[in-house]
C-alpha positions as CSV (number, residue, x, y, z in Angstrom):
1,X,-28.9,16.7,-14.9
2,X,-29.1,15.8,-18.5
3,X,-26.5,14.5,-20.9
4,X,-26.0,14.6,-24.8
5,X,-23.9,11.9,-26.0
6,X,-22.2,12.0,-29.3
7,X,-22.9,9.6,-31.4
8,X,-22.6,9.4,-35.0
9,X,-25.5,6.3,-36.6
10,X,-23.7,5.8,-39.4
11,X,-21.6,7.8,-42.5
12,X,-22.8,7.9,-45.9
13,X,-21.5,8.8,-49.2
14,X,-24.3,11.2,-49.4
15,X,-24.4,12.9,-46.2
16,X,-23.8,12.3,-42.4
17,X,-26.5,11.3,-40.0
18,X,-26.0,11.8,-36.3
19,X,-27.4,10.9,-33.0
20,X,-27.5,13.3,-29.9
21,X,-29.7,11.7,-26.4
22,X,-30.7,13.0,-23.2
23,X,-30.7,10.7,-20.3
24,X,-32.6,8.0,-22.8
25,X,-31.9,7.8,-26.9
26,X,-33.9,10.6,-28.5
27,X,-33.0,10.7,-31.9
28,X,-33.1,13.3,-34.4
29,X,-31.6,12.8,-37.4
30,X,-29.9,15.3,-40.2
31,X,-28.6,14.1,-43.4
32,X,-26.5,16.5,-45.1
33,X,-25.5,17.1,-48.4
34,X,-21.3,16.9,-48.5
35,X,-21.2,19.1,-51.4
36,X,-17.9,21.5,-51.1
37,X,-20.2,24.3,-51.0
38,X,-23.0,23.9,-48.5
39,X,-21.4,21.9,-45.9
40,X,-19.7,23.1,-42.6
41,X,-21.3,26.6,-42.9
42,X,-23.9,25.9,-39.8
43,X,-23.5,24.5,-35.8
44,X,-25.2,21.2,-37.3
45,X,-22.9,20.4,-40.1
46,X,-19.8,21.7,-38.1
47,X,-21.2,18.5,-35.0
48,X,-21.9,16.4,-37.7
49,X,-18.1,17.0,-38.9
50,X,-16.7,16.4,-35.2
51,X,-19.1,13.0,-35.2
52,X,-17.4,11.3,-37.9
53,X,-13.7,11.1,-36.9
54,X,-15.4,9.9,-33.5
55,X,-17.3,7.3,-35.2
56,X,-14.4,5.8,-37.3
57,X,-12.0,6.6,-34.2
58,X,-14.5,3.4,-32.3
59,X,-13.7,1.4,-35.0
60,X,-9.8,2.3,-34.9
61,X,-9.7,1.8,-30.7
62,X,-11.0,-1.6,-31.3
63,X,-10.6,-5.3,-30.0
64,X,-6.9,-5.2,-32.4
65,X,-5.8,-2.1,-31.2
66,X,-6.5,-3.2,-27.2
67,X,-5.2,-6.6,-27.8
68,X,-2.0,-5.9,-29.8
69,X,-0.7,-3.7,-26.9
70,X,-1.7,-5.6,-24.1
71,X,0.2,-8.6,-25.3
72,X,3.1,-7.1,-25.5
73,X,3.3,-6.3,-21.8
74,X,5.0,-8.3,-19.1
75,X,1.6,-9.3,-17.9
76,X,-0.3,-11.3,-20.8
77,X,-0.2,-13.8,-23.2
78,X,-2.4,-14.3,-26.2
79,X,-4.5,-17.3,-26.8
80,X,-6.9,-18.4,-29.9
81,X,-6.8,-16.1,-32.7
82,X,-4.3,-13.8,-31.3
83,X,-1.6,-16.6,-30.7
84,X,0.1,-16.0,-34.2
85,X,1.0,-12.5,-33.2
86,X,2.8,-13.7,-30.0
87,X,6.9,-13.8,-29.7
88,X,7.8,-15.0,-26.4
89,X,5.8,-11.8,-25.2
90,X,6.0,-9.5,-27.8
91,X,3.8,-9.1,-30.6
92,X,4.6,-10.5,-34.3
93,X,4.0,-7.9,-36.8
94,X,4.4,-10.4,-39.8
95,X,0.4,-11.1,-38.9
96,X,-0.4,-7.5,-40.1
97,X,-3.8,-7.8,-41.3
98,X,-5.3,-6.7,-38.3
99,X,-3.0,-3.7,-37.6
100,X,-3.1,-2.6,-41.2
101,X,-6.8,-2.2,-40.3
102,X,-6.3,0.0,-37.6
103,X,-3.8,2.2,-39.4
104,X,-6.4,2.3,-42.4
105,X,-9.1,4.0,-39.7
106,X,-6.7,5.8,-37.8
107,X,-5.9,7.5,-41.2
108,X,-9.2,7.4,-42.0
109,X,-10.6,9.4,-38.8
110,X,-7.6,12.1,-39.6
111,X,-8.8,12.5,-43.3
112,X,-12.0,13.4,-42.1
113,X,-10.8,16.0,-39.6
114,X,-8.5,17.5,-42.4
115,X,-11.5,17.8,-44.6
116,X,-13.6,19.8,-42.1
117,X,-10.6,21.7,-41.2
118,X,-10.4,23.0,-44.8
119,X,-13.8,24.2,-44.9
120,X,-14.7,25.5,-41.1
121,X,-13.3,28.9,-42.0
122,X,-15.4,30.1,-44.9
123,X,-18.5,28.2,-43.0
124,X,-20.9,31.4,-43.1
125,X,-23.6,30.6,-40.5
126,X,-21.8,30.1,-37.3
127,X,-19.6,33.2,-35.1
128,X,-15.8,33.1,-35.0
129,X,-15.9,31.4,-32.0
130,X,-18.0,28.6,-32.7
131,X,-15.8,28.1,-35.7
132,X,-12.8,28.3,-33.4
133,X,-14.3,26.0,-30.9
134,X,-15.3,22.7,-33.4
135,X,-11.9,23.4,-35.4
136,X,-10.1,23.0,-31.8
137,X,-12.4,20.1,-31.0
138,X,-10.8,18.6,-35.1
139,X,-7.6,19.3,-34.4
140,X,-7.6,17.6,-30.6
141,X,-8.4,14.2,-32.7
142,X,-6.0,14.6,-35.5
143,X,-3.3,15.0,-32.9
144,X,-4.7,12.1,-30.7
145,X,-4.4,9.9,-33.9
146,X,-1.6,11.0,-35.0
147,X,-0.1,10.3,-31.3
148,X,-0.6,6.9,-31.8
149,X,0.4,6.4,-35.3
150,X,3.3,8.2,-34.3
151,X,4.1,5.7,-31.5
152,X,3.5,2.1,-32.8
153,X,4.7,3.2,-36.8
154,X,7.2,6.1,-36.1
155,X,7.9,7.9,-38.8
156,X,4.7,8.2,-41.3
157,X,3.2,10.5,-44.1
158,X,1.7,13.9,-42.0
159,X,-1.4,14.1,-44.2
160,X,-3.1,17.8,-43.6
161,X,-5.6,19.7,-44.6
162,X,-3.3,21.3,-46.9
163,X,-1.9,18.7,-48.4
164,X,-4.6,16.1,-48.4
165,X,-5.4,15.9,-52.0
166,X,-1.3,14.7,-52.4
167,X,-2.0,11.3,-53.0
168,X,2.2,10.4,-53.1
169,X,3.8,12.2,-49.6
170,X,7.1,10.7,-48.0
171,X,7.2,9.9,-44.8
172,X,7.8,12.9,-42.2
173,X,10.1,12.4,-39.3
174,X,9.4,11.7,-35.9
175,X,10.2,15.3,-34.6
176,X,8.4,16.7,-37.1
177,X,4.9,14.6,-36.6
178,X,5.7,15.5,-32.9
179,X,6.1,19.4,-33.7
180,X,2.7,18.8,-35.6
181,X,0.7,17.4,-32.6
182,X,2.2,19.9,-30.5
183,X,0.5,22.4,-32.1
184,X,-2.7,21.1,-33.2
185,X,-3.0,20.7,-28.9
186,X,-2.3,23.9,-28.0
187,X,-4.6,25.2,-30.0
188,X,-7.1,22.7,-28.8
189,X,-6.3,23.5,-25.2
190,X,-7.1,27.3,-26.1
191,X,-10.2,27.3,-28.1
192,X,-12.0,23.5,-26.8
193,X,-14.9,24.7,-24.7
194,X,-14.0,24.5,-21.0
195,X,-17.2,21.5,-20.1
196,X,-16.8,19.4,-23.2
197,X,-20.3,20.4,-25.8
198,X,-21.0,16.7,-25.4
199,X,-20.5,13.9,-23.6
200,X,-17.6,12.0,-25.9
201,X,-16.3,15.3,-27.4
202,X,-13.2,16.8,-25.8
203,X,-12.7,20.1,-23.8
204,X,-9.9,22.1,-22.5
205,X,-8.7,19.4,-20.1
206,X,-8.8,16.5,-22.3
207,X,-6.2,18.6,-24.6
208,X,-4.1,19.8,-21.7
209,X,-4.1,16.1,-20.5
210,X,-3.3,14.6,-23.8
211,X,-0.6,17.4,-24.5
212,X,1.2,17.0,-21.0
213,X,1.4,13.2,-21.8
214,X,3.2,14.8,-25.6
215,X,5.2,16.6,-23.7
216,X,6.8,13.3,-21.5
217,X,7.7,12.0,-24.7
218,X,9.4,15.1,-25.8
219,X,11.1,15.5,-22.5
220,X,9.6,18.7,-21.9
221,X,9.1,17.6,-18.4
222,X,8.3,21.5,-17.1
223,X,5.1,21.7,-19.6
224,X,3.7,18.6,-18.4
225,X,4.4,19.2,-15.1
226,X,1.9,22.5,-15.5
227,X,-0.3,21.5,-17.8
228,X,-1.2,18.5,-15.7
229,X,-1.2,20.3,-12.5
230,X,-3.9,22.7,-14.2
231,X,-6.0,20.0,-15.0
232,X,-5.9,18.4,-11.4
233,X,-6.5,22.4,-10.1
234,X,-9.6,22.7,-12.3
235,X,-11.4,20.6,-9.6
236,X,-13.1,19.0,-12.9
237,X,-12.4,15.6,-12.2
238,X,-12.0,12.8,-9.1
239,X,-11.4,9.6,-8.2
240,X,-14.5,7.8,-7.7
241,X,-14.3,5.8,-4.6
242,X,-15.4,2.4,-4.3
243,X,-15.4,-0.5,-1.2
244,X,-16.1,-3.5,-3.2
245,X,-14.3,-4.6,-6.8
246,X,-18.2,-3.9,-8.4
247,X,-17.8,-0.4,-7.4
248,X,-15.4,0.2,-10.4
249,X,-18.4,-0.1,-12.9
250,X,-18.9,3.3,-12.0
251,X,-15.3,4.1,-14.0
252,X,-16.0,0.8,-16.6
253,X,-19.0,-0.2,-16.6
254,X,-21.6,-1.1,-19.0
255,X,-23.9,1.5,-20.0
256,X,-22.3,4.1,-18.2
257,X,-23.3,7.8,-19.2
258,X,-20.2,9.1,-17.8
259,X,-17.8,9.3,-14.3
260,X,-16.1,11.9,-12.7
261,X,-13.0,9.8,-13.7
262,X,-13.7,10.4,-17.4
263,X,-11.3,13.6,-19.6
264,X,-12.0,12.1,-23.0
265,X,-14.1,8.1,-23.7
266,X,-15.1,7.3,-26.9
267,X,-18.7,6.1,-26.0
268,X,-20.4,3.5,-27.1
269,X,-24.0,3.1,-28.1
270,X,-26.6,0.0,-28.1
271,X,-29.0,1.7,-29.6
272,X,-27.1,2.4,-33.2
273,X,-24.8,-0.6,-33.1
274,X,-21.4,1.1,-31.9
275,X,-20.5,-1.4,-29.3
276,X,-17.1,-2.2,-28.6
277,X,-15.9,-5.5,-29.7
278,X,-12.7,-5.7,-26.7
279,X,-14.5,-7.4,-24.0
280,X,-15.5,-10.5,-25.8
281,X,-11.2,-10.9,-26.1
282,X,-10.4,-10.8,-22.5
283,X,-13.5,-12.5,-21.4
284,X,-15.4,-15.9,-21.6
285,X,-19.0,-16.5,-22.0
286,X,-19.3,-19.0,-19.2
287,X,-17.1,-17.0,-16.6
288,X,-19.1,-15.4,-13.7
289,X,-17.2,-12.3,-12.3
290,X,-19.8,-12.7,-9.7
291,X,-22.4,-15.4,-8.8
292,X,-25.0,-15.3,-11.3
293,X,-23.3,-12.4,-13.6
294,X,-21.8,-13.8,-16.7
295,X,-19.1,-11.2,-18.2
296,X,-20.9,-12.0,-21.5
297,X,-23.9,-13.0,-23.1
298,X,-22.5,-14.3,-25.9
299,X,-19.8,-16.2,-27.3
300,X,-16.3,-14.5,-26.0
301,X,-12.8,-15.5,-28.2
302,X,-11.3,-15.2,-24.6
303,X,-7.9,-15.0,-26.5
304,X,-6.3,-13.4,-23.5
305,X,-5.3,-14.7,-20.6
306,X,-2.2,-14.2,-17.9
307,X,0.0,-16.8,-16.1
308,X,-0.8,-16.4,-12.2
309,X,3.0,-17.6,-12.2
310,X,4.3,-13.8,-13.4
311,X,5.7,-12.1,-11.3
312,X,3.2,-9.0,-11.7
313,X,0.2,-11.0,-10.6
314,X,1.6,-13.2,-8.2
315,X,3.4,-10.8,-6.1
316,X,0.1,-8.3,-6.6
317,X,-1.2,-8.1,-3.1
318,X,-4.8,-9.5,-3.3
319,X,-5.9,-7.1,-0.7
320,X,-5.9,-4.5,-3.7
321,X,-9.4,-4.2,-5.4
322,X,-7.6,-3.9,-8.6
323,X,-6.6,-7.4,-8.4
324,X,-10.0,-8.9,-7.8
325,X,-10.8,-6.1,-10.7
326,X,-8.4,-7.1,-13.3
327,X,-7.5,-11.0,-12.8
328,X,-10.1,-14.2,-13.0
329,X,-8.6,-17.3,-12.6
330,X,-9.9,-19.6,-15.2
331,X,-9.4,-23.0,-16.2
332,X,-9.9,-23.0,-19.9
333,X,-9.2,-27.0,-20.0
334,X,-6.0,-29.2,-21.1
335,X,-5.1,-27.1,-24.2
336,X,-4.3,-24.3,-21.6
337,X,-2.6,-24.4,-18.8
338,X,-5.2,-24.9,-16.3
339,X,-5.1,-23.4,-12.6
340,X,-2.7,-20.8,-14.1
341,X,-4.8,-19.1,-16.5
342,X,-6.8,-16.1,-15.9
343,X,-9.3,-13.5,-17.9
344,X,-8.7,-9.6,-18.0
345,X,-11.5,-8.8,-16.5
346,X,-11.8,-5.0,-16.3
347,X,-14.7,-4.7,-18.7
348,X,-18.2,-6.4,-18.7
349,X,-21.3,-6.4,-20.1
350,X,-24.0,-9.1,-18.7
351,X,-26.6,-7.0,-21.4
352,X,-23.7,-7.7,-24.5
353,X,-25.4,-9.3,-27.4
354,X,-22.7,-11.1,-28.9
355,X,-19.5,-10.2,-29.4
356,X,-20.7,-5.7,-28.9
357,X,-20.3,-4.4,-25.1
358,X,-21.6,-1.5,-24.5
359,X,-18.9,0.0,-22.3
360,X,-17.2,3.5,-23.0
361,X,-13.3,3.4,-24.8
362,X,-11.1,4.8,-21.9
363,X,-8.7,6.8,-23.7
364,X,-7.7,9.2,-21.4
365,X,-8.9,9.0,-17.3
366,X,-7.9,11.6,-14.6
367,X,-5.6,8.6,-13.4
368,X,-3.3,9.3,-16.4
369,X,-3.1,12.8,-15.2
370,X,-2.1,11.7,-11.8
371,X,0.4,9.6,-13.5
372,X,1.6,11.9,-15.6
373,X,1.8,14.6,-12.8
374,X,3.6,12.2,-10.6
375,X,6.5,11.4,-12.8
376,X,7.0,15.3,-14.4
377,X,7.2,16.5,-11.1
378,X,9.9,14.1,-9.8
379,X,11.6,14.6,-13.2
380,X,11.0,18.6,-12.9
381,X,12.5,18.7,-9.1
382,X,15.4,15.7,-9.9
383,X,14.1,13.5,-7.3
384,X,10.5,12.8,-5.9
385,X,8.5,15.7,-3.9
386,X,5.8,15.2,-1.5
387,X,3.1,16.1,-4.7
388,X,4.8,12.7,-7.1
389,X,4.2,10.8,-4.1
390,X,0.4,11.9,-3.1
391,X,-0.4,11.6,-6.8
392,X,0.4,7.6,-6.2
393,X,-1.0,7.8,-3.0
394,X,-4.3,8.5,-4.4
395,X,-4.4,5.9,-6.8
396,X,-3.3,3.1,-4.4
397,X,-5.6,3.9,-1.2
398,X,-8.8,4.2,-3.7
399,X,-7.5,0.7,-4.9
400,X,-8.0,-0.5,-1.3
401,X,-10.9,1.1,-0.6
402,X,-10.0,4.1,1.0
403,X,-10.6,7.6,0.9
404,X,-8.1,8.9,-2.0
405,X,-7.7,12.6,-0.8
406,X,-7.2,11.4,3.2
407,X,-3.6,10.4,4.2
408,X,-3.5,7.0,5.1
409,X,-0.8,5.2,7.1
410,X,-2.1,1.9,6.4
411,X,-1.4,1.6,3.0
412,X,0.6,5.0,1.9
413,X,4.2,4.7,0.1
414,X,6.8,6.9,2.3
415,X,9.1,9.2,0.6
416,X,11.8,8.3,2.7
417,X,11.4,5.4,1.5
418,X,11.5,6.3,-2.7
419,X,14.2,9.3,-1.8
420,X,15.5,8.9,-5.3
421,X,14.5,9.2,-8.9
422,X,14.7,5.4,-10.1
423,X,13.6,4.2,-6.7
424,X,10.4,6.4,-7.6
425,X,10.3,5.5,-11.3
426,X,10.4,1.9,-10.4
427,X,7.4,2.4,-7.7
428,X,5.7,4.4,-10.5
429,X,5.7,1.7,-13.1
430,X,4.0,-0.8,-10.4
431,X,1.7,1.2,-9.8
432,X,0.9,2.4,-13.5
433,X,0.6,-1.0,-14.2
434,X,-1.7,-2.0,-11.2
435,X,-3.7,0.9,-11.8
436,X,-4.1,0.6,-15.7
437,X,-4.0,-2.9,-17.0
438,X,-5.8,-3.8,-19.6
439,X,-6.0,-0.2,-20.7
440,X,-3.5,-0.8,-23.8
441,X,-1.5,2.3,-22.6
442,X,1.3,-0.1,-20.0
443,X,3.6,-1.2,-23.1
444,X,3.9,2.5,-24.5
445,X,5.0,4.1,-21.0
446,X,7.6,1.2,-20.2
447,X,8.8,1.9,-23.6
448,X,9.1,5.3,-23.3
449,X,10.8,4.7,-19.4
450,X,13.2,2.4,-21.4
451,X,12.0,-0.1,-19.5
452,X,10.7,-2.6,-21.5
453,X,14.2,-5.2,-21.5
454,X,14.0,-4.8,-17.4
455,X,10.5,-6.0,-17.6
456,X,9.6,-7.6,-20.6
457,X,13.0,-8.8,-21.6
458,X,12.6,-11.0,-18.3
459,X,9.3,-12.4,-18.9
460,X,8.8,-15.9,-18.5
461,X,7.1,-17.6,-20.9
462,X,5.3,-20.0,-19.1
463,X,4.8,-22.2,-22.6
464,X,8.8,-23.4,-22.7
465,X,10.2,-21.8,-20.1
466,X,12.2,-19.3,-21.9
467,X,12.9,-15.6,-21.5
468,X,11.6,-12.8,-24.2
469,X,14.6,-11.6,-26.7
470,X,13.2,-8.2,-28.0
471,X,14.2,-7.6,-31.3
472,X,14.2,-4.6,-33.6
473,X,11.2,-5.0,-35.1
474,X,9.0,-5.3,-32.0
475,X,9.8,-1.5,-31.0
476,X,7.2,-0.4,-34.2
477,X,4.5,-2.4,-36.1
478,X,4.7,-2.9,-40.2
479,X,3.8,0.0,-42.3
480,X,0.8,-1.9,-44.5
481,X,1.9,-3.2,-47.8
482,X,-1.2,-1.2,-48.9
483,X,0.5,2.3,-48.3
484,X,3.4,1.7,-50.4
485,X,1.3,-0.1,-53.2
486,X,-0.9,2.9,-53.7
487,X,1.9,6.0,-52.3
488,X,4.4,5.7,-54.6
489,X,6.4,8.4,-52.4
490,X,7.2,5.6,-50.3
491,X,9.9,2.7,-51.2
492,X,9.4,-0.6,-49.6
493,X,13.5,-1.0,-49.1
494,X,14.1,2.5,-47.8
495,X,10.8,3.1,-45.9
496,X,9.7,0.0,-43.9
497,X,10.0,0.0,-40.2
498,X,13.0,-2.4,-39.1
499,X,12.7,-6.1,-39.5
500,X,9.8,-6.4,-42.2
């Protein structure tokens, strides 16, 4: 069966030029002009408009964006460049360079949208529902963007299509940016093409799955509850099963087309450049995850590392191929802290060049809709049901080896045993975190669980043996000095997230 990947080479001030393969790179290149009126009227231009949020959305999902979130977890620690962003555990936003980067492309991929947005409905060479299906496939990644932004800046300026040329606009509140993404989803999940139009654009499933995760936030535990179900009914997806820790490269690996696993990657591309720059932070270039396979072939800032003292890996039962996936005991040398260091070693590349892996962004994996499902159902029935248990049942027998649709007494959690809501909330967030470390999604669901004192709050900081104090200003990162410089509907006093 052949795949198209979507990939966008590069994005000019003249024109877009994109990349489409089958099985191998073929290219075929179209430059367009992006005058107001000749662009977005065909299928071409309309994919070339879909190919350039997904192009700056690579850079936004980047080695910062990864890195920032999975230090502040219970589970890491930073090291090298990332160690002035590091409070006892949580991440120090007065370093906000980096993350002022990522809100500039984040911003950046949602202008792009809004511009397309403005102009699909007078395009004058495609049907109505080709129209309908890129403007859903636009508005699915203005309200993945805005998700985030939403989550890690809170309140922000909702920049639309119809307001885009405002160059001052307040900051919108947090219900309202929430109302926003809302519906920008469900439209999505109603006119998205069922099988996604390419590998790396999204389909009906990826915006039911990102809108049933919306929906935890909002508490509308019923929606998600159904929307996920439907996505786990569509038969679309599976866990891929595995014996051996290598058998996950078929969810992570390098130069992986796609997975059964996989709602919406970004992908990656060797061929034009747009490599992901991640790995080379939780790896080193000497480290073998097996004999004779280096993670990198090339130099790795192996800036993150965890402390085989915590109590999530230490108590992690080594039995669990998720262990052997995600933790490699390292000794870095004496500025480190020898036998108890350890890369994140979920992604690797032996064909990097450099810094660049070529290994797909997993933004959204048919184990977040198992994760998803399992707590809305618990929360939707006021205790946990048979279904909230099998969804974790799935995950943990695939992550010893085992068939994950075939009860298994070996290794299956008991109801009996989780017969109550926070018994099952606090057997859902081991598992979340077993099954997606290193996935930069872990701090965000604690947070949302109002977990994040419980678990953070008591991490050890294996440096000076004290315990985390979370403060104010590590529930939401800086807003960039840049955005009230140049918005001047925005006042530094009044508008700043707390603590800066």
């Amino acid at each position: 069966m052949k795949f198209k990947i979507a990939i966008l080479l590069s994005l000019f001030a003249a024109g877009f030029m994109m990349t489409s393969c089958e099985d191998v790179l073929e290219e075929e290149d179209f430059t367009y002009s992006l005058s107001s009126n000749n662009f977005y009227n065909t299928a071409e231009e309309a994919n070339a408009a879909v190919m350039a949020p997904l192009d700056m959305m690579r850079l936004a999902y980047n080695s910062n964006w990864f890195a920032t979130l999975e230090i502040q977890t219970e589970y890491c620690y930073p090291k090298g460049v990332y160690t002035g962003y590091h409070y006892n555990g949580i991440v120090n936003s007065t370093h906000e360079t980096r993350l002022a980067t990522n809100w500039t492309y984040l911003y950046r991929a949602i202008s792009y949208c809004n511009t397309a947005l403005d102009k699909l409905p007078a395009a004058n060479a495609m049907s109505a529902e080709e129209i309908a299906t890129y403007t859903a496939e636009l508005r699915f990644l203005r309200a993945l963007n805005y998700f985030n932004l939403v989550r890690h800046w809170g309140a922000v300026p909702l920049r639309t299509e119809e307001n885009m040329t405002d160059w001052d606009l307040p900051k919108s509140s947090v219900d309202e940016i929430y109302a926003f993404i809302v519906e920008d989803l469900k439209f999505a999940s109603e006119n998205c093409p069922d099988v996604p139009r390419l590998v790396g654009t999204p389909g009906k499933n990826a915006a039911k799955a990102l809108l049933a995760e919306v929906y935890m936030y909002t508490k509308e535990y019923a929606l998600a509850k159904q929307l996920s179900e439907e996505v786990i009914s569509s038969n679309a997806y599976s866990l891929v099963s595995v014996s051996t820790v290598r058998d996950f490269d078929k969810v992570f690996g390098y130069d992986l087309v796609t997975s059964p696993e996989e709602v919406f990657y970004l992908k990656t591309s060797r061929t034009d450049g747009k490599t992901w720059d991640y790995i080379s932070y939780t790896a080193h270039p000497q480290y073998q995850i097996e004999p004779g396979k280096r993670m990198l072939n090339g130099f790795g800032y192996y800036t993150h590392y965890t402390d085989l003292r915590n109590h999530v890996i230490s108590t992690w039962d080594t039995d669990d191929l998720r262990y052997g996936l995600n933790v490699g005991p390292y000794v870095f040398g004496a500025d480190a802290y020898g036998e108890y260091t350890a890369l994140l070693t979920k992604y690797w590349d032996p064909n990097a060049s450099g810094s660049g892996a070529n290994v797909s962004i997993p933004l959204i994996r048919y184990s977040d809709v198992l994760i998803t499902y399992a707590e809305a159902s618990a929360r939707v029935a006021g205790a946990p049901t048979g279904e909230s248990i099998e969804a974790l049942n799935m995950l943990r027998r695939r992550g010893y080896g085992y068939n994950p649709s075939v009860a298994n007494a070996e290794v299956d959690y008991q109801l009996a045993d989780y017969n109550s809501l926070d018994r099952f909330i606090d057997l859902l967030v081991k598992e979340e975190t077993y099954e997606r470390m290193n996935e930069a999604k872990h701090w965000d669901f604690i947070l949302r669980l109002g977990k994040e004192k419980e678990l953070v709050g008591q991490y050890f900081n294996v440096k000076d043996g004290s315990f985390t104090q979370i403060a104010d200003r590590h529930y939401l990162w800086k807003i960039p000095d840049s955005e009230f410089n140049y918005n001047k509907a925005l006042d530094q006093g009044k508008d700043q997230n707390p603590g800066y």
